[in-house]
Biotite code that builds the C-alpha atoms (Angstrom):
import biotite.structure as struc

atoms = struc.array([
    struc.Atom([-33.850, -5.434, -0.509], chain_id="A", res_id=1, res_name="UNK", atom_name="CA", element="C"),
    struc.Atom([-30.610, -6.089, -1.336], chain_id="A", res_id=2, res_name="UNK", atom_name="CA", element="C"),
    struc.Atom([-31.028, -8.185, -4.251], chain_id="A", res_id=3, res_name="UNK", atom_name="CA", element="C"),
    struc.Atom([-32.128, -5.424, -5.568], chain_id="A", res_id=4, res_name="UNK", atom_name="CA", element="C"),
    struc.Atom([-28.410, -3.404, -4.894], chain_id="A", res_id=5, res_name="UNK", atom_name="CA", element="C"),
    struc.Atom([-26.648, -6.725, -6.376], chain_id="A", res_id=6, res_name="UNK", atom_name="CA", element="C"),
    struc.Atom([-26.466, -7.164, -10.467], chain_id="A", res_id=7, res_name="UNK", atom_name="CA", element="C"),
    struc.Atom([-27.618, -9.547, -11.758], chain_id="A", res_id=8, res_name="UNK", atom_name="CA", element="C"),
    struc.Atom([-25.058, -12.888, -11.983], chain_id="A", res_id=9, res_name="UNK", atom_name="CA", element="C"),
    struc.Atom([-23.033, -12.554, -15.456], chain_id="A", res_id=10, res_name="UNK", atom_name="CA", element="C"),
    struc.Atom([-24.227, -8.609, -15.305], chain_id="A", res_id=11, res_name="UNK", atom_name="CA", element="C"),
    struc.Atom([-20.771, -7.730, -13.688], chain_id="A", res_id=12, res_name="UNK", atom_name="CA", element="C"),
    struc.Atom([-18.395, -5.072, -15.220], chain_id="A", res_id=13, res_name="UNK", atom_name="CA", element="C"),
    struc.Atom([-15.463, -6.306, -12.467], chain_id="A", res_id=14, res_name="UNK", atom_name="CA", element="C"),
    struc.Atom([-12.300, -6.835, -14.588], chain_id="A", res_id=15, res_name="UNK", atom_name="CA", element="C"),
    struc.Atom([-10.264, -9.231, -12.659], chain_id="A", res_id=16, res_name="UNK", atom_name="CA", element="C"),
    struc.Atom([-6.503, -8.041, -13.103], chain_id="A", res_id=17, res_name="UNK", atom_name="CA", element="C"),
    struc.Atom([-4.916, -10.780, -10.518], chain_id="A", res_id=18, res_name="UNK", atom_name="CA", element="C"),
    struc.Atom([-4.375, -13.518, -12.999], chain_id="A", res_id=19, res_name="UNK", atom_name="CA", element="C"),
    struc.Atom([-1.618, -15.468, -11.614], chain_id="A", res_id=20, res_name="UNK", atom_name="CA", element="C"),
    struc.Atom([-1.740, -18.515, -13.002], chain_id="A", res_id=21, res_name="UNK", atom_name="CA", element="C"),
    struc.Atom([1.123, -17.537, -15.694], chain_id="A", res_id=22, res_name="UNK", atom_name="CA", element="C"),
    struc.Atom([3.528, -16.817, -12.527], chain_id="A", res_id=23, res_name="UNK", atom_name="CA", element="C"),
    struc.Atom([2.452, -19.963, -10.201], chain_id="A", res_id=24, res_name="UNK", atom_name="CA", element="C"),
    struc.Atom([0.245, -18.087, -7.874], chain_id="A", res_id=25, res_name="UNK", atom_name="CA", element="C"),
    struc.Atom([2.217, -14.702, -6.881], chain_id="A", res_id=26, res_name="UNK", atom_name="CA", element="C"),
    struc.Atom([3.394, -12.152, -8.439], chain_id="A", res_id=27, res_name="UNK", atom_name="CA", element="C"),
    struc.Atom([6.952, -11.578, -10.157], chain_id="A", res_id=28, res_name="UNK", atom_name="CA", element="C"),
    struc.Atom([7.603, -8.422, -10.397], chain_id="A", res_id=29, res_name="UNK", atom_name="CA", element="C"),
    struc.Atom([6.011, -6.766, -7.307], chain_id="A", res_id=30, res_name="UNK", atom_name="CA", element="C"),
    struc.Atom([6.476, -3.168, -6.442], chain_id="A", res_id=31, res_name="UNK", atom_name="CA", element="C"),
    struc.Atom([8.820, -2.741, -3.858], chain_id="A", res_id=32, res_name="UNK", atom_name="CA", element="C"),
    struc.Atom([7.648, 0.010, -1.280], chain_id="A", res_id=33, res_name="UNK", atom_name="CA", element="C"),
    struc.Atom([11.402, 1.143, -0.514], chain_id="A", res_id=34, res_name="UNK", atom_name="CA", element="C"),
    struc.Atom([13.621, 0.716, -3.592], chain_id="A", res_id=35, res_name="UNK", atom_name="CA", element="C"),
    struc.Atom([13.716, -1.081, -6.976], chain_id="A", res_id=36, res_name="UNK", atom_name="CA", element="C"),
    struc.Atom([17.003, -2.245, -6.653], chain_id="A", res_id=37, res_name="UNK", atom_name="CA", element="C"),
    struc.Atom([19.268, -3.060, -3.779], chain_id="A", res_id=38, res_name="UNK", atom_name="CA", element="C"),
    struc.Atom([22.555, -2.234, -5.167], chain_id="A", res_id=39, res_name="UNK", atom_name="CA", element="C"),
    struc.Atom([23.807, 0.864, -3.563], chain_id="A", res_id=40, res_name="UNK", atom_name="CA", element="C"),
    struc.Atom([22.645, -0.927, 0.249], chain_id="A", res_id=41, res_name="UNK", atom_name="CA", element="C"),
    struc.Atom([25.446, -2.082, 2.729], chain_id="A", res_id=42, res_name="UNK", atom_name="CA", element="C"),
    struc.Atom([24.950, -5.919, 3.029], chain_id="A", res_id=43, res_name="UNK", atom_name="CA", element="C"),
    struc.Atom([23.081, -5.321, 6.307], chain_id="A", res_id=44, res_name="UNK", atom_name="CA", element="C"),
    struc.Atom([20.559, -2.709, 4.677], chain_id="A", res_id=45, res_name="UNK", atom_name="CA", element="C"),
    struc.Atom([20.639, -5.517, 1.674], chain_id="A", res_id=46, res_name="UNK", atom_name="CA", element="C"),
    struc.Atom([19.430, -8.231, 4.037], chain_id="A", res_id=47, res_name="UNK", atom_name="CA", element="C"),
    struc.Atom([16.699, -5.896, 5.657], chain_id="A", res_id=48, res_name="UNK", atom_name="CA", element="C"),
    struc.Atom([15.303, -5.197, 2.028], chain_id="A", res_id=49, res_name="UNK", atom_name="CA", element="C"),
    struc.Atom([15.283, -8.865, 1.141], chain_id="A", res_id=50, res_name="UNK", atom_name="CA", element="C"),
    struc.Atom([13.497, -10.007, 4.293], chain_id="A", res_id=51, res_name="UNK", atom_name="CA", element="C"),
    struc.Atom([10.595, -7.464, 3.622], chain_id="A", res_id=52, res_name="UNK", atom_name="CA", element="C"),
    struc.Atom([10.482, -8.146, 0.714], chain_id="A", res_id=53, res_name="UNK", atom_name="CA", element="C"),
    struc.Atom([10.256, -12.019, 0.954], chain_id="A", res_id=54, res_name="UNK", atom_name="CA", element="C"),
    struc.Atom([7.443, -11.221, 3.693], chain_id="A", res_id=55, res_name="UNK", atom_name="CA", element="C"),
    struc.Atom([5.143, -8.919, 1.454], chain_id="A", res_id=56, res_name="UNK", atom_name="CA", element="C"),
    struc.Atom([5.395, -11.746, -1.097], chain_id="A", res_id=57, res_name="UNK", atom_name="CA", element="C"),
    struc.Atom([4.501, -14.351, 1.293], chain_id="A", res_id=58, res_name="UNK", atom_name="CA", element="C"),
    struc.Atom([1.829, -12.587, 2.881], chain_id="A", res_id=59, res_name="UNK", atom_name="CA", element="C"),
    struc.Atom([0.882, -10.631, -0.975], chain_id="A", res_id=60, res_name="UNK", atom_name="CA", element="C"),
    struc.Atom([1.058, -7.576, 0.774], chain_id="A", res_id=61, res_name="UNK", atom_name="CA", element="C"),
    struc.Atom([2.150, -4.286, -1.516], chain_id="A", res_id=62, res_name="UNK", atom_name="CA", element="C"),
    struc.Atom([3.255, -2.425, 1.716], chain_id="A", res_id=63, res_name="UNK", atom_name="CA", element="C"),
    struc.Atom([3.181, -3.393, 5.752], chain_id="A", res_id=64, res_name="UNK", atom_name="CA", element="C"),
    struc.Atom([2.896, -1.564, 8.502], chain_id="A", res_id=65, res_name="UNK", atom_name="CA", element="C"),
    struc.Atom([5.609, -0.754, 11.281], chain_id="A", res_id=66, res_name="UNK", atom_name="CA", element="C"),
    struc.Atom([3.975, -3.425, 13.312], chain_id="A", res_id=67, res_name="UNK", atom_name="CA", element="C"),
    struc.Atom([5.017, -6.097, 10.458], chain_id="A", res_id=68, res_name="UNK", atom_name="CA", element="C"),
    struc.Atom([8.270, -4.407, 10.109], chain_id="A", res_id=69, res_name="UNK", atom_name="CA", element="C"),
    struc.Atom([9.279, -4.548, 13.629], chain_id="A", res_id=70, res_name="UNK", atom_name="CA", element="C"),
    struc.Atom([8.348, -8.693, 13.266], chain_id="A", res_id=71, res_name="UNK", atom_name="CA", element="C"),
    struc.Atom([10.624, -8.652, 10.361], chain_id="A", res_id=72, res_name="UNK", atom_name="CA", element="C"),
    struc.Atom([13.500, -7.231, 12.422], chain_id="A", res_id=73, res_name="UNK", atom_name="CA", element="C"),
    struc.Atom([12.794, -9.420, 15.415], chain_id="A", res_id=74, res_name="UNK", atom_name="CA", element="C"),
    struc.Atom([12.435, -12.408, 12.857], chain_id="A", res_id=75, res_name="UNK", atom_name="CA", element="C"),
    struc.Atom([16.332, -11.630, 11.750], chain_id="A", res_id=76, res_name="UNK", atom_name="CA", element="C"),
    struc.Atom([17.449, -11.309, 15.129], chain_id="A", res_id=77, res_name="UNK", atom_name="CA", element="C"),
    struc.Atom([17.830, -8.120, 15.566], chain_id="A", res_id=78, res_name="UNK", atom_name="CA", element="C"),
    struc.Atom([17.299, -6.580, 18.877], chain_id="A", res_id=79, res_name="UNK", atom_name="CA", element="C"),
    struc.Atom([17.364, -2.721, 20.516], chain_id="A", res_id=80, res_name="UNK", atom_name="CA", element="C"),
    struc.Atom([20.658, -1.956, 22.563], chain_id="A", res_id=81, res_name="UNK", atom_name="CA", element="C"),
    struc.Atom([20.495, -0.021, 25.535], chain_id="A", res_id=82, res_name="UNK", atom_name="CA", element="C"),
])
């Protein structure tokens, strides 16, 4: 039965947007989820940003959850004060 739910191979209309083989396999110019631009951030704020950011692009992730964020933080050695 589910051959007939499938098209037929070479039937598809999928238009594959995610050619990356003009940017060696990730994207450029990725969304950012926060800000386009980090120049009005403190250099702290700046290093937050630029740690996301480098872990959406490693992981090709547009946005990540607080969970991911929170690894982020911990991954730049920050840690809650009492």
């Amino acid at each position: 039965m589910i051959s007939a739910i499938l098209p037929e191979p070479g039937t598809e209309n999928f238009q594959d947007r995610r050619d990356y083989s003009s940017q060696s396999g990730a994207p450029s110019n990725e969304r950012r989820q926060f800000t386009n631009t980090y120049d009005e951030l403190s250099a702290e704020a700046r290093e937050l940003a630029q740690a996301i950011d480098a872990y959406k692009l490693m992981h090709r992730r547009r946005f990540i959850t607080y969970e991911e964020m929170l690894s982020v933080l911990k991954g730049l050695k920050y840690v809650k004060q009492a």
